[in-house]
N, C-alpha and C positions, 0 to 999 in steps of 0.2 A: 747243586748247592748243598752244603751241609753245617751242620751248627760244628762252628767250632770254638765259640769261647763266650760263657754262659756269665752275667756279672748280678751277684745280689747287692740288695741293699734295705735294711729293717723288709725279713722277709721269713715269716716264722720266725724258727731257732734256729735258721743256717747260718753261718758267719758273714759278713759282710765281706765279701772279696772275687775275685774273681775263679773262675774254674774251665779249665780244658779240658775240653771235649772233643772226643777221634770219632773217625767215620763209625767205630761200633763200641758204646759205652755201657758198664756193669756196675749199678747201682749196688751196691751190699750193704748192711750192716743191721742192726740190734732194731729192736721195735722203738718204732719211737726217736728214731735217730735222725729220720728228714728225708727217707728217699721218696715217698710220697710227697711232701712239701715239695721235693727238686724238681718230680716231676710234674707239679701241679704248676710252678714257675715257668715251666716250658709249654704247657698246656696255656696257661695265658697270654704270652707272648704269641705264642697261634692261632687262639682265637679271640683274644680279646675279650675275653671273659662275658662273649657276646651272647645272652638270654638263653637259648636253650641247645646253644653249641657245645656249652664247654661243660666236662663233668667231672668235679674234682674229686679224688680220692678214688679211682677208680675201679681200683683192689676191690673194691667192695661196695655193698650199698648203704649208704649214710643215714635213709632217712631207716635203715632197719635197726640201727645205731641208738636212735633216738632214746629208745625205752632203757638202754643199758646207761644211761647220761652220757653220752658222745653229743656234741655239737658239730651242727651243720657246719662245714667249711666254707668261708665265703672267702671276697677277695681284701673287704675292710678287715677280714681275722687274723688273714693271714700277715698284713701288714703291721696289725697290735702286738704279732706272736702270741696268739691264743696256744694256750695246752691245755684243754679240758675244762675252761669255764677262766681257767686265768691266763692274766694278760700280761703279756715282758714289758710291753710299751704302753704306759695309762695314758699319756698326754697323746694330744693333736701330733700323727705322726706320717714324715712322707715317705714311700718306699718305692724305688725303683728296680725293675728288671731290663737288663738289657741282654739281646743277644746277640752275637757277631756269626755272622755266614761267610764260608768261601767256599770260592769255586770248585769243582772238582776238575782231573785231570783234562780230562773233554772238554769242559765249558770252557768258553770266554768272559763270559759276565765277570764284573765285579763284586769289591768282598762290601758288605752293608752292616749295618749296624741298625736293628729292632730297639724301639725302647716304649717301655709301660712303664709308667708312673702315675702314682695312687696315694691320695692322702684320705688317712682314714682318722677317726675320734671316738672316743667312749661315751654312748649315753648311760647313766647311771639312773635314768629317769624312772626306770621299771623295777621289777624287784630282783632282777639279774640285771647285769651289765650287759651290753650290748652294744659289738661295734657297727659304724655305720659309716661309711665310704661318702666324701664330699665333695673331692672333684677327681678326674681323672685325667692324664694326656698322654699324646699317643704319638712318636715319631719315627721316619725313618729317613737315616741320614746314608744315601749310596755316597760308596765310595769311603767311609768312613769305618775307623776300625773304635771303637771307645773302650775307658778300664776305668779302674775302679776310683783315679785320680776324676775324673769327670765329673765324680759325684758329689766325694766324700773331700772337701777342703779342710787344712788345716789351718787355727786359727792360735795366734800364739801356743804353740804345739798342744791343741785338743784338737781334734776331729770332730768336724759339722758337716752332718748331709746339706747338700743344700736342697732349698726350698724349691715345692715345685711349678712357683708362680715364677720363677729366677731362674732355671737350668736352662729352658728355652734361650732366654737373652743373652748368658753366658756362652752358649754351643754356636749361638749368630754372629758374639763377638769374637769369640777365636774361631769359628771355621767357617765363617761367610753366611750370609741368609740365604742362598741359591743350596748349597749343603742340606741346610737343617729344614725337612718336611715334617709339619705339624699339621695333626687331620686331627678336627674336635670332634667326629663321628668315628662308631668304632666301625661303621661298615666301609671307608672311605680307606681308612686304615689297613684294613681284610686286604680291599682290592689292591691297594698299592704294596702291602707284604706280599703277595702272590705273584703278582707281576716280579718286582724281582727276584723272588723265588728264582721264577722262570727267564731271570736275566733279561728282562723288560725294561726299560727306561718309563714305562708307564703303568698305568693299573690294568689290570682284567676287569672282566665284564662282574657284577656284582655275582649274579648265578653263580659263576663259577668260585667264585673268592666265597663263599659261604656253603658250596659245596665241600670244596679243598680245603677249609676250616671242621666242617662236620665231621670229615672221614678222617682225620688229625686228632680230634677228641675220643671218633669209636676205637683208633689202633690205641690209643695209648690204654684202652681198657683191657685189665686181665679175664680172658677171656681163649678158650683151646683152638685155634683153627683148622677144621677139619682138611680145607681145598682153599687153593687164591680163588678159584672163582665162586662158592659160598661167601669168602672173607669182600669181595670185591660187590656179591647183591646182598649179601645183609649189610655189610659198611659203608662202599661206597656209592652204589647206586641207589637210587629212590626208591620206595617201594612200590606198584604199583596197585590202587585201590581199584578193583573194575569195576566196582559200584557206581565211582565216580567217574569212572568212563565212559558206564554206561549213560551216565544222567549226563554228561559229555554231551555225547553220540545224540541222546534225546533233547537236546538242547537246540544243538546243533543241526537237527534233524526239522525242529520247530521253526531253528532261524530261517532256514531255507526252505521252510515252506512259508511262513514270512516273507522272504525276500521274492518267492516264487507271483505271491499277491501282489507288494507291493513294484515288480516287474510290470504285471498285468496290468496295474493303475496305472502305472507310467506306460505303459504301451497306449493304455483309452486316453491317457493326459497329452500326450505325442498324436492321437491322432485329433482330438479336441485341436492342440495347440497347432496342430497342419491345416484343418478346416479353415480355424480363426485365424490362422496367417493368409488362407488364399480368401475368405473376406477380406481380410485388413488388407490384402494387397490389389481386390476390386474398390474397395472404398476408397486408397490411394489412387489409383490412376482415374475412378472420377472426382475426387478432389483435384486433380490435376489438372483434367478434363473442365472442369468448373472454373478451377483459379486462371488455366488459359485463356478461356473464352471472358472471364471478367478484367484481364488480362489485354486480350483482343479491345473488349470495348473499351476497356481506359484506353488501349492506343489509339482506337480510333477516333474516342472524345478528344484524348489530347490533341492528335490533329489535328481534327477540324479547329479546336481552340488556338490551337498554337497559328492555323489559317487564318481565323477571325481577328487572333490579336495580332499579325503581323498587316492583317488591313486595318488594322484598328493604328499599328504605328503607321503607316501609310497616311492615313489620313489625319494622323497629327502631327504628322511630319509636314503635310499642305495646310495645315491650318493654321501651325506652328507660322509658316512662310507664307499663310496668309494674312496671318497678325503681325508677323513682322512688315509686310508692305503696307497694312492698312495702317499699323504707326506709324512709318514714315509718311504717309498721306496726313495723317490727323499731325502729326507734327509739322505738316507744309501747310497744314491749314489752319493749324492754330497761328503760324506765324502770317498768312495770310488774315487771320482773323485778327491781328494783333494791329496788322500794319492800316488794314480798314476801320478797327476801330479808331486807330492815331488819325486815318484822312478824318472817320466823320468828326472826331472831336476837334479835328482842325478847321472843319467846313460848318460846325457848329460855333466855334470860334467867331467864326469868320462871318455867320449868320446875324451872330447879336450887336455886329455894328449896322444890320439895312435893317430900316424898317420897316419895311415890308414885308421882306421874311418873319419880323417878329409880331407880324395883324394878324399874317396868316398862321401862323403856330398858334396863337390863341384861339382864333376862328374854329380851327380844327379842334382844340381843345374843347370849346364849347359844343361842335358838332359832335362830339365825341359822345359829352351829357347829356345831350338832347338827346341822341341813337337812345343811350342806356333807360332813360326814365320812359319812352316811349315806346318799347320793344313791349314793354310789358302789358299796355293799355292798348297795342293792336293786338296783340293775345287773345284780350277778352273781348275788342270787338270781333274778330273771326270768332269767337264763341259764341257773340250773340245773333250774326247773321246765319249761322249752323241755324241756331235754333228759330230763327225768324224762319227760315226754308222750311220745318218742318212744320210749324207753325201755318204755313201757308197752305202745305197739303192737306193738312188734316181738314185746314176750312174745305179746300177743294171736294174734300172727302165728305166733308160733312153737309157740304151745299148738294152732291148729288144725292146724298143717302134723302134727305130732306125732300125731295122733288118726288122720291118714289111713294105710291100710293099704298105699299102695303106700311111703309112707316108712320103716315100720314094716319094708316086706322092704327095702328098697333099702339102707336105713341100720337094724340092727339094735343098734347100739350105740347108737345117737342116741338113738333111743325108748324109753328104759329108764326106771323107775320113779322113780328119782331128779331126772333132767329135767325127766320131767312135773310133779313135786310141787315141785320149784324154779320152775316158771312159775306153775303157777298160786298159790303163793306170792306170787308177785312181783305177780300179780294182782290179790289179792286184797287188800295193802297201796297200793293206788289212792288208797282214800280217805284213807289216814292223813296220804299227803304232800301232798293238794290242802289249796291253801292263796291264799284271795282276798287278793295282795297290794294292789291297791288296795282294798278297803275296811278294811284294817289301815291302810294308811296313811293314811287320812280319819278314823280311830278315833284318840280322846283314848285312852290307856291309860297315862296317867300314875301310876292309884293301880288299876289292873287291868291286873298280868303274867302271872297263873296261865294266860288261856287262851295266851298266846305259850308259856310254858314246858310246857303241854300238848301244843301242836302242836311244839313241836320235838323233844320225846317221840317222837313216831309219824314224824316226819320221818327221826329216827336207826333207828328199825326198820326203814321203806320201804327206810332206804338200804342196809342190810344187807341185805334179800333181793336187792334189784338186786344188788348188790357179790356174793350168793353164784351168782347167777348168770351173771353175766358171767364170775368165774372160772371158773366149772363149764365153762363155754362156750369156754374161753378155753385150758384147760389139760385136754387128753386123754389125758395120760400117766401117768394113775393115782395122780397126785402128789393129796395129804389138803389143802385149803387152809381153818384157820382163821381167820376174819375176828375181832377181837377187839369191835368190836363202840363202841368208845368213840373221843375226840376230846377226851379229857380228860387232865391230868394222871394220874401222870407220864408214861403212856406216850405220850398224843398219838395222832392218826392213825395206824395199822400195820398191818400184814396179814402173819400168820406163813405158809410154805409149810412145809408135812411132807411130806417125800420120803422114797423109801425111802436108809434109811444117810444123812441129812440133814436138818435142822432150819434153814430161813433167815427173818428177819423184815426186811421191806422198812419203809420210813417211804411214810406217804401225805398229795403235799404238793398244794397249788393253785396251777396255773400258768395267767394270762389264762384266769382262772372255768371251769379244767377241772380233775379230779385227775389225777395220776401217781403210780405207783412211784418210788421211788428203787431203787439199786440195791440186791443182795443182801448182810445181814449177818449173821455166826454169830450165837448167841444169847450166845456170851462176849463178841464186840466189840458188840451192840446196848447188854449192862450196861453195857461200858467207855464207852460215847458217852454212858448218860446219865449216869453218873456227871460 
């Protein structure tokens, strides 16, 4: 590829137009005429005026300029057209370059069109003017050839650059948005001018697009070339610092002994984490080991359970069937109970026209109350013939202890004549108070009371000897005790004491089928109580 047609616009002092350029061009003229400016337009276009690529003016050194008043070249100056402190353009002004490439004979690639555009303004804020660059764009349109109409419109016949917020939109609407590439970075820009350069439909690698930029800024400097290959390591190749290779190398020598450690930790880490897999892989298979045999024995509980509750439904399956037969039973019996109770209420019916049926239904009745009131008063007589037995022994008991001679000395009051004749009294009414309750009460004695009132004859004797012995036994203080002997009107149960200087008669009552005393009363308040 080669420039072949160069377009200014507000760019220094060159003219706004366009300019052809052959595969080998000769800049000529007067100092101060712009061939440095031209060339410094082509140096932008190449590098984008990218920080410490591009070096304008390269004839010579600027900053040694300084002391003679020379001002530094920038890209905002160039666009003001500075000449030595003054400015062609005061106002806010936009300037573009564009460059057009074609192929050379060999190539295939297509012809492209470069474009830089730069709006720059004057601060006046210091005590010199100074220009200062406010926005910048940067395109490249393949396939596209642009002139000097692209730029510069005419406006009822005056010419107006257009503005550089508007060229974009205009180049989209007359030549497609697929055409016009706009890159807001100038490194974006590099890479995609290089690539077509190189007849690329895409960009190159950045490295390279700011290598091929660098060595574009050192040829355009004047400067003697000894040899291409001097011209190729002082320009285009790097220079290399061995310093920094060495700290490189020593870096690098660090890392890998670094990595050599950190190797060694993962080799101990690797074999830590092989150990704890072959635990982790014993602790699994006896987890395993565990969970089977817990496992085992659920199955074998469930079994047996699942055996118990299937005899468990067995036997509510016969229960079930056996509640169902005993309802049908209790239903044949209810209706059997239904149909029996209809006979007796018919045969009771039937009962309350004889009268006879209706003597003996009361009879029964009455036998019925009689049973009840009576049940309870042979009760307590079987409680008191108990005690009449024991009663008997103890005389039995105490008539022989009486007869022995050592009690006779031991106790000579005991043994006196009275005593003895009080026991064997008491003994010898035995027979009067035995009394076969059950076969009395098997016995009809409906129209025969004489032998009841017989025996209870002999009954009231017996009870009197007991009664006079138990006092005898009971009371050793010489005190006289008459038992009266009766249970009848008016006096009732009683029992007088005769003391000396004293006279008292108790009442004898039954409490839970046993007798007691009441307490002691004169023989005046015993009259007054029955009265």
């Amino acid at each position: 590829m080669f420039l072949k047609k160069f377009v200014f616009v507000n760019w220094g002092n060159v003219p706004n137009g366009e300019f052809e350029i052959g595969p080998v061009s000769l800049f000529s003229g007067a100092n101060s005429s712009g061939k440095t400016t031209a060339a410094d337009a082509i140096q932008t276009v190449m590098t984008a005026a990218h920080e410490n690529l591009y070096h304008y003016n390269p004839g010579q050194d600027e900053s040694t300029q300084r002391g003679r008043g020379k001002r530094v070249r920038t890209l905002a100056s160039y666009v003001l057209g500075c000449d030595d402190g003054s400015y062609a353009r005061t106002e806010a002004t936009d300037g573009y370059l564009a460059a057009i490439f074609h192929p050379t004979q060999q190539e295939t690639a297509e012809v492209f069109t470069a474009v830089v555009g730069v709006r720059a303004w004057l601060d006046r804020s210091g005590k010199q003017a100074l220009a200062q660059e406010d926005q910048s764009l940067f395109m490249i349109l393949p396939g596209v050839e642009l002139g000097i109409d692209d730029f510069i419109k005419s406006r009822e016949g005056v010419p107006h650059v257009t503005r550089l917020d508007e060229i974009q939109a205009q180049l989209v609407a007359r030549l497609g948005k697929r055409v016009v590439e706009q890159y807001p970075q100038k490194r974006a820009y590099l890479r995609r001018l290089y690539g077509a350069l190189r007849g690329k439909n895409d960009s190159v690698s950045e490295r390279e697009a700011l290598a091929a930029a660098r060595a574009f800024s050192r040829f355009m400097a004047y400067k003697p070339v000894s040899s291409i290959n001097q011209f190729v390591a002082d320009e285009v190749l790097d220079r290399k610092d061995l310093g920094e290779a060495v700290r490189s190398v020593s870096s690098q020598l660090k890392t890998i002994h670094g990595m050599e450690r950190e190797a060694q930790d993962l080799k101990d880490s690797a074999e830590l984490l092989e150990k704890a897999g072959h635990h982790a892989q014993s602790y699994i298979e006896t987890w395993i080991d565990l969970r089977t045999l817990g496992c085992t024995i659920a199955g074998a509980a469930l079994l047996a359970w699942q055996t118990q509750h299937q005899k468990k439904v067995a036997e509510r399956a016969a229960t079930l069937r056996e509640l169902a037969s005993t309802g049908g039973q209790l239903e044949l019996a209810a209706q059997r109970h239904t149909q029996l109770r209809t006979a007796v209420i018919s045969l009771e019916a039937q009962r309350q026209g004889i009268p006879a049926l209706q003597r003996k239904d009361a009879l029964e009745k009455e036998r019925d109350a009689v049973n009840a009131k009576f049940t309870p008063t042979v009760a307590v007589l079987l409680g008191q013939d108990q005690k009449v037995q024991r009663n008997l022994n103890a005389a039995q008991g105490l008539t022989g202890l009486l007869t022995l001679p050592s009690v006779s000395a031991d106790l000579p009051g005991a043994a006196t004549l009275e005593s003895q004749m009080l026991s064997r009294k008491t003994l010898e009414t035995a027979p009067l108070g035995d009394m076969d309750l059950p076969r009395y009460l098997q016995t009809d004695l409906t129209n025969d009371l004489a032998r009841l009132e017989q025996h209870l004859d002999q009954a009231r004797l017996a009870q009197r000897s007991h009664n006079e012995l138990y006092e005898y036994w009971r009371r050793r203080d010489g005190a006289v005790i008459i038992n009266t002997g009766s249970f009848s009107r008016p006096f009732g149960g009683c029992a007088v004491d005769v003391m000396p200087g004293r006279l008292a008669v108790r009442r004898i009552v039954m409490r839970r089928g046993e007798f007691h005393h009441e307490r002691q009363h004169s023989i005046s308040g015993f009259w007054k109580g029955l009265q």
